[in-house]
Backbone bond lengths (Angstrom), bond angles and torsions (degrees), N, CA, C in turn:
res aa  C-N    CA-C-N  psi(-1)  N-CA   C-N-CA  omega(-1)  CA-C   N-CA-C  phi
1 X - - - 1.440 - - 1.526 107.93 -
2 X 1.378 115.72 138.47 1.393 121.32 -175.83 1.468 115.61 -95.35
3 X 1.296 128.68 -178.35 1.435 120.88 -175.63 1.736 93.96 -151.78
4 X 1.275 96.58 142.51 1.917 115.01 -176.37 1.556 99.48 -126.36
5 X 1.200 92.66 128.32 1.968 92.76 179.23 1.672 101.11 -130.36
6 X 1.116 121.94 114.55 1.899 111.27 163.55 1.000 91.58 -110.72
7 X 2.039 83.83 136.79 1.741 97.70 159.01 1.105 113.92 -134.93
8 X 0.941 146.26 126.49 1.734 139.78 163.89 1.155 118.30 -53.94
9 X 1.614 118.68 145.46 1.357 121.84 162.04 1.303 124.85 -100.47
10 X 1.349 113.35 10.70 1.751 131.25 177.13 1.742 111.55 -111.52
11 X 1.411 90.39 -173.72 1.777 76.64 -177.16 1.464 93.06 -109.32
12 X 1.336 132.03 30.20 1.999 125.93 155.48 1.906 84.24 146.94
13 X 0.961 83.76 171.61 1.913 128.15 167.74 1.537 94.88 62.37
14 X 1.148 97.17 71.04 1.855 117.73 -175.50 1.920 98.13 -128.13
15 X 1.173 98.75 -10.37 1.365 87.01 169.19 2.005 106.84 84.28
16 X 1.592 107.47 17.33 1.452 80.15 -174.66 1.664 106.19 -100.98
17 X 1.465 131.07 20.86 0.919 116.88 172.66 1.811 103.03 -76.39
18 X 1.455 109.66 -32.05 1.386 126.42 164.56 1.800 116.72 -23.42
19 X 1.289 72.35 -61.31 1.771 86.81 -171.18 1.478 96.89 -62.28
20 X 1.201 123.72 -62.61 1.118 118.98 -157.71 1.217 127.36 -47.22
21 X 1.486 108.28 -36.46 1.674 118.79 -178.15 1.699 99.53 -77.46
22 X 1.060 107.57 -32.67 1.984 97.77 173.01 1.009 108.52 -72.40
23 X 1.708 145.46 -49.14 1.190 121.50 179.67 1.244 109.01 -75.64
24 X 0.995 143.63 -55.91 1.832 136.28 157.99 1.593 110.29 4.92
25 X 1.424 106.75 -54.24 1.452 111.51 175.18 1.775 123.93 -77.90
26 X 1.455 95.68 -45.21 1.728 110.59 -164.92 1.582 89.52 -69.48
27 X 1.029 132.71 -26.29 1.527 124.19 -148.47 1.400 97.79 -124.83
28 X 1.126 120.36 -22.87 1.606 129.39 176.33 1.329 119.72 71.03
29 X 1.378 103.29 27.33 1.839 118.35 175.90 1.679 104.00 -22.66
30 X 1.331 111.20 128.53 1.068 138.97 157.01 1.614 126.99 -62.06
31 X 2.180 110.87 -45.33 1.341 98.08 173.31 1.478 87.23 -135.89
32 X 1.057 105.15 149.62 1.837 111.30 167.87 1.491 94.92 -111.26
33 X 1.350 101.27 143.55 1.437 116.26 -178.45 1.852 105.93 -126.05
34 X 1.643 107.77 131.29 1.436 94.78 171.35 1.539 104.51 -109.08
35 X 0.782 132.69 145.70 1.870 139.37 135.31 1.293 139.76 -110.57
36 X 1.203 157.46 147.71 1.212 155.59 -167.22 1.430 119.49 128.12
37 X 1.057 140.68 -128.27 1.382 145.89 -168.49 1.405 111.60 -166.20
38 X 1.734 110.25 158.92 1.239 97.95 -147.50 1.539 98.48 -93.56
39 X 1.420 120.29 22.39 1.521 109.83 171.62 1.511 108.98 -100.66
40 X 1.125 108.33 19.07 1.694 124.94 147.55 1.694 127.28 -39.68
41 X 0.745 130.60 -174.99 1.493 134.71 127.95 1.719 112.75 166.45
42 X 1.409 106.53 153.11 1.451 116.70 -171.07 1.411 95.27 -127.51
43 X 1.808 99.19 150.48 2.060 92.47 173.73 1.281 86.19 -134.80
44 X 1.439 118.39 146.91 1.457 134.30 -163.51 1.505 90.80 -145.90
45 X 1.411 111.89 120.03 1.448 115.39 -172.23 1.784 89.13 -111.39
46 X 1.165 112.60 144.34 2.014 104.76 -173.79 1.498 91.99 -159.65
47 X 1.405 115.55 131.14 1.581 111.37 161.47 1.699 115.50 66.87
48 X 1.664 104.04 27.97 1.303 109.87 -178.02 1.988 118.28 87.41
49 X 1.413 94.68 -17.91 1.641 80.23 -174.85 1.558 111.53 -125.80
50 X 1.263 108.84 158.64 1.815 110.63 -165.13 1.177 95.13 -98.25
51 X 1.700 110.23 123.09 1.912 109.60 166.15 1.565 104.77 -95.00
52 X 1.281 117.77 129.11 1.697 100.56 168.23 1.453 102.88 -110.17
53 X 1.211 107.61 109.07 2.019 126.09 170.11 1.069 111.14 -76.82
54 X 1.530 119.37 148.67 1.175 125.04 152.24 1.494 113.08 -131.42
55 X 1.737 119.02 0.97 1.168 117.94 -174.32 1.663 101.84 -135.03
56 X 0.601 150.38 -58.54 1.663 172.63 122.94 1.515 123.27 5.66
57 X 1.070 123.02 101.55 1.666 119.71 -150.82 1.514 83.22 -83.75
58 X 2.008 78.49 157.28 1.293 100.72 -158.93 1.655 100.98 -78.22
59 X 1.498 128.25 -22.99 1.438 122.24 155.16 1.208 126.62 -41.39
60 X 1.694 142.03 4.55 1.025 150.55 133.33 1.872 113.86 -20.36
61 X 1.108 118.91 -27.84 1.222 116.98 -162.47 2.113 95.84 -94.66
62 X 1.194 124.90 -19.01 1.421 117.26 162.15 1.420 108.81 -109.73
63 X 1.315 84.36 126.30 1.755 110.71 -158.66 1.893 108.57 -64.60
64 X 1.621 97.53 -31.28 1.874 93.35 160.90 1.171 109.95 -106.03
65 X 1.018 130.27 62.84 1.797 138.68 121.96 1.621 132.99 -78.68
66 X 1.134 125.85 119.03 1.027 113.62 -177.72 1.669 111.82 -95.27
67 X 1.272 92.25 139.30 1.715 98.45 -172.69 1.636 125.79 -90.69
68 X 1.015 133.52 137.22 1.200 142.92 176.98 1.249 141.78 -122.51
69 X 1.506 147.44 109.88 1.330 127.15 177.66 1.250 103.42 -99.50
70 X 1.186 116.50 150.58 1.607 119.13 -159.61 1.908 114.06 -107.25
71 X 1.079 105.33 176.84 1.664 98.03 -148.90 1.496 91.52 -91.03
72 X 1.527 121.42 141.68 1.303 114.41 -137.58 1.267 134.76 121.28
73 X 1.362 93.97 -81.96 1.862 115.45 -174.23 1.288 103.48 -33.07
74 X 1.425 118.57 147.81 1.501 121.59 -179.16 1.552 100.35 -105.60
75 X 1.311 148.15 114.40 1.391 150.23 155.83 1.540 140.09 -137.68
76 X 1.089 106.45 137.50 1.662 108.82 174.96 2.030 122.09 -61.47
77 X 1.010 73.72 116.80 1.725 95.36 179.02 2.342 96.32 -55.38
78 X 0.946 111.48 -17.08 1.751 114.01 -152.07 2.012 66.15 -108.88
79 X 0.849 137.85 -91.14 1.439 153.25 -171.72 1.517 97.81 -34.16
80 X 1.410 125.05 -71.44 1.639 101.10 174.13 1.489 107.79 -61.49
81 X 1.178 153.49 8.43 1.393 113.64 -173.09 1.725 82.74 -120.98
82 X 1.413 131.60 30.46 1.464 133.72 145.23 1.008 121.61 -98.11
83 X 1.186 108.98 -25.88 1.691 123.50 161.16 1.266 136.35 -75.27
84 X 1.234 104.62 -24.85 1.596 120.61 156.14 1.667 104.69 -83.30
85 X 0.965 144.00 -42.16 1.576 139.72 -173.14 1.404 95.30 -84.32
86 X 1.199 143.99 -14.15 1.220 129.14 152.52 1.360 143.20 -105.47
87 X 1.418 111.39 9.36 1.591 137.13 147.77 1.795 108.73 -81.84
88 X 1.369 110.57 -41.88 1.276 96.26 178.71 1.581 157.19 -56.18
89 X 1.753 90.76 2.84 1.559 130.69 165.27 1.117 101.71 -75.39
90 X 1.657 135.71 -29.35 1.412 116.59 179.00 1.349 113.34 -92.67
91 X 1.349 117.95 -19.26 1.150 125.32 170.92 1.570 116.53 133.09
């Protein structure tokens, strides 16, 4: 079993929510893991439409990934469940 780690060396707009949803796909990640806080955010445009996350890993976009926010993570309960009702068009 292999292991994928992104990290930035800035404090955001490095593009790694980017990455994430391409290797998510190219590599066929099994779990996507998020951490950080929710004054984060990643935009993953896939299949024509722009998601902007702040809680919800950007491996959301391959449908066998299993998703995770990790123990820690700082997030809004009102903010993920917009983020889930608006991923849930992709499935």
């Amino acid at each position: 079993m292999s292991l994928a780690v992104l990290v930035g060396g800035f404090f955001g707009d490095e593009g790694k929510g980017k990455i994430a949803a391409y290797l998510s796909l190219k590599d066929d990640m099994s779990i996507g893991v998020r951490t950080g806080a929710i004054n984060a955010g990643h935009t993953v445009v896939f299949n024509g439409s722009k998601y902007k996350l702040r809680i919800i890993p950007s491996a959301f976009v391959n449908r066998s990934s299993r998703l995770l926010i990790a123990a820690g993570a700082l997030f809004s309960l009102d903010v993920l469940k917009k983020e889930l009702e608006a991923t849930q068009a992709y499935g």
